[in-house]
N, C-alpha and C positions, 0 to 999 in steps of 0.2 A: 508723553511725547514732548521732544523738543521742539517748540515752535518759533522762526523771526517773522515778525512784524515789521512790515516796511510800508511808514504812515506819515504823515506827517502833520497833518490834522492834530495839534496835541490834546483838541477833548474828546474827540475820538479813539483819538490812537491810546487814553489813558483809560477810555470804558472798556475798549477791547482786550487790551494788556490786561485789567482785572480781569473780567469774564472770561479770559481762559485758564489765570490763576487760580481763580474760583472753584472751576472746570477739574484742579488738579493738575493743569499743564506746565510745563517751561516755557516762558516768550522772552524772547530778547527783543528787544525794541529799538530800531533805527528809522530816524528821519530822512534819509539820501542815499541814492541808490549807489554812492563813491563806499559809506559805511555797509553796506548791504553786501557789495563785492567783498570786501574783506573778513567780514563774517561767515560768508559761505567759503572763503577757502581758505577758515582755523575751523570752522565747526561744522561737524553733521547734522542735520535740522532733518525733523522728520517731517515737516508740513513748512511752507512759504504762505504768508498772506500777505498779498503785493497792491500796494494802489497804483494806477497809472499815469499819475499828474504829480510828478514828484521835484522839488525846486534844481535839480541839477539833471532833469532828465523824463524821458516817459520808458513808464516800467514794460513796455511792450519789446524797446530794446535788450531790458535787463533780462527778460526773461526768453525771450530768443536766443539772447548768448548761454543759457542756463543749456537751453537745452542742443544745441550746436555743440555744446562742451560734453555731452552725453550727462552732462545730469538730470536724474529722472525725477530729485523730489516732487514732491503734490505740491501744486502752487495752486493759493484760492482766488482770482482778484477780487478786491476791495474798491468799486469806484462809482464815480458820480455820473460818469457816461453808460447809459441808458438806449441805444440808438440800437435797434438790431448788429448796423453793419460795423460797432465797437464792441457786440458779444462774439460775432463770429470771430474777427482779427484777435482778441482774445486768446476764444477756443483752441484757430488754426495755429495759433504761436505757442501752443502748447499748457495751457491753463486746463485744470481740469474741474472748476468749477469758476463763477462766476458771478458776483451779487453785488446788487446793485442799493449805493446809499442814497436815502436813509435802509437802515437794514434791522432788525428786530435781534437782540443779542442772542438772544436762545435757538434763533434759527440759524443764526453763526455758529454756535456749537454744535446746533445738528449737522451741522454739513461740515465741518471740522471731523466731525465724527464718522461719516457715512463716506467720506475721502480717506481718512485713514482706516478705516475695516476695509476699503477695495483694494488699496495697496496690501493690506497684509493678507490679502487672495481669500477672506471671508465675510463679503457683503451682510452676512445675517447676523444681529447684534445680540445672538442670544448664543452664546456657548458653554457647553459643559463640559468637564475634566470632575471626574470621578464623582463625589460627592457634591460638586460645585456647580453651581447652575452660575451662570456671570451673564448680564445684560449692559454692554458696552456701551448702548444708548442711555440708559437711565442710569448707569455707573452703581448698578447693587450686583450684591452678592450675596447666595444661599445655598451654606451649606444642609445638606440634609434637609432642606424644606423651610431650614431657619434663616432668618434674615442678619448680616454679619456687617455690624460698621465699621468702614473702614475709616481713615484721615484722608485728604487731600492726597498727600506725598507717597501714605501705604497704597492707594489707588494707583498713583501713576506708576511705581513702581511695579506691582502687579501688573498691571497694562503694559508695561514694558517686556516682560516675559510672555503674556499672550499673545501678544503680537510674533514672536520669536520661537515656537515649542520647541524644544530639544535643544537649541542654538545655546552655546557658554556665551555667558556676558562678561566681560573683566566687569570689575569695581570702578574702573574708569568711567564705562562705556554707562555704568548705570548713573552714577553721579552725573552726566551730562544732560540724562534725560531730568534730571529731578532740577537741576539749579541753571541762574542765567551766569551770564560773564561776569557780575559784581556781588556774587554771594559768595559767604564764604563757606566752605564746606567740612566738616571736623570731621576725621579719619575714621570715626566709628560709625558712622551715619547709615552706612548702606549696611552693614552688618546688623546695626538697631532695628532698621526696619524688616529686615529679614526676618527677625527673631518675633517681629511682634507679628507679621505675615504668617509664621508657621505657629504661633499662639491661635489665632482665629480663625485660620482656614485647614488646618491639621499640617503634621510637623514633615510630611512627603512633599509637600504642594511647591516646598523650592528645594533644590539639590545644591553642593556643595561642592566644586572642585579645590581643592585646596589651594592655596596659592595661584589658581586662573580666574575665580570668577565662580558666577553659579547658571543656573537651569532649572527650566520649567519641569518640575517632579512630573513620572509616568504619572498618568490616572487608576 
């Protein structure tokens, strides 16, 4: 997943930016909700995690306009307001989780996680495609009974296809999931990891459009 962070706490916002690195994810990280606007309209983000006390602004505007605007992404807030009647204004504004700091980092990526399997319309972290048993929550993978290591980057990339079954990816659309706005990204990348993806999980498990992009191999 491609995920923005919009924080501005910088030791905060530098544990979380790791632990979703960690995670295997993309975060791009902005301090103000001025850089936050122009981020969401050059790039597709799969997940928002929004504080609400931001120095040019409260994120309850921001994210009202998000969704006024018909966009749907998963936004999680991130904040120190604690009050029932700042969970609800929240919720009704359209947030679809909300957690309050201090916050346990691994419970951050529980719910990172358990917000994007709902969007991808399969709340249960346990799925299988042919020989593959996958647990989206614990980020393993076994083929045939056996336990298969992936890297960070072969994970999200996988993750990117399950999320999608059948749907073509261009090479674009995958390199945006895997890198932030200041990486750089070498030409063969997304082909590398393919090739090491269909080394460990058998050589069907990604398809190949030629010149468009690939998909999630039948089971």
């Amino acid at each position: 997943m491609r995920i923005l962070l919009i924080e501005d706490d910088t030791v905060l916002g530098a544990a979380v930016r790791d632990q979703i690195a960690a995670d295997g994810q993309s975060v791009d990280w902005v301090t103000r909700l001025d850089a936050a606007g122009d981020a969401v309209k050059t790039t597709s983000f799969d997940l928002i995690l929004l504080d609400l006390m931001l120095p040019d602004g409260r994120g309850i505007g921001f994210l009202k306009n998000l969704r006024v605007r018909g966009d749907v992404t998963p936004v999680i807030i991130l904040t120190a307001l604690d009050q029932v009647s700042d969970r609800i204004e929240g919720l009704n504004a359209g947030a679809d989780d909300y957690l309050v700091k201090p916050f346990d980092l691994a419970e951050l990526s529980a719910r990172i996680g358990s917000v994007a399997r709902r969007y991808s319309g399969n709340p249960n972290p346990i799925v299988t495609h042919g020989p593959l048993e996958i647990d989206l929550a614990a980020r393993s993978v076994h083929r045939a009974g056996q336990p298969v290591q992936l890297t960070a980057r072969e994970w999200a990339l996988f993750e990117a296809f399950l999320a999608r079954p059948g749907q073509l990816l261009s090479k674009a659309q995958l390199e945006e999931k895997l890198y932030t706005f200041d990486a750089e990204v070498e030409s063969n990348t997304i082909e590398v990891h393919v090739s090491r993806l269909r080394k460990k999980l058998g050589s069907a498990v990604i398809e190949t459009e030629r010149g468009m992009g690939y998909r999630l191999g039948k089971p």
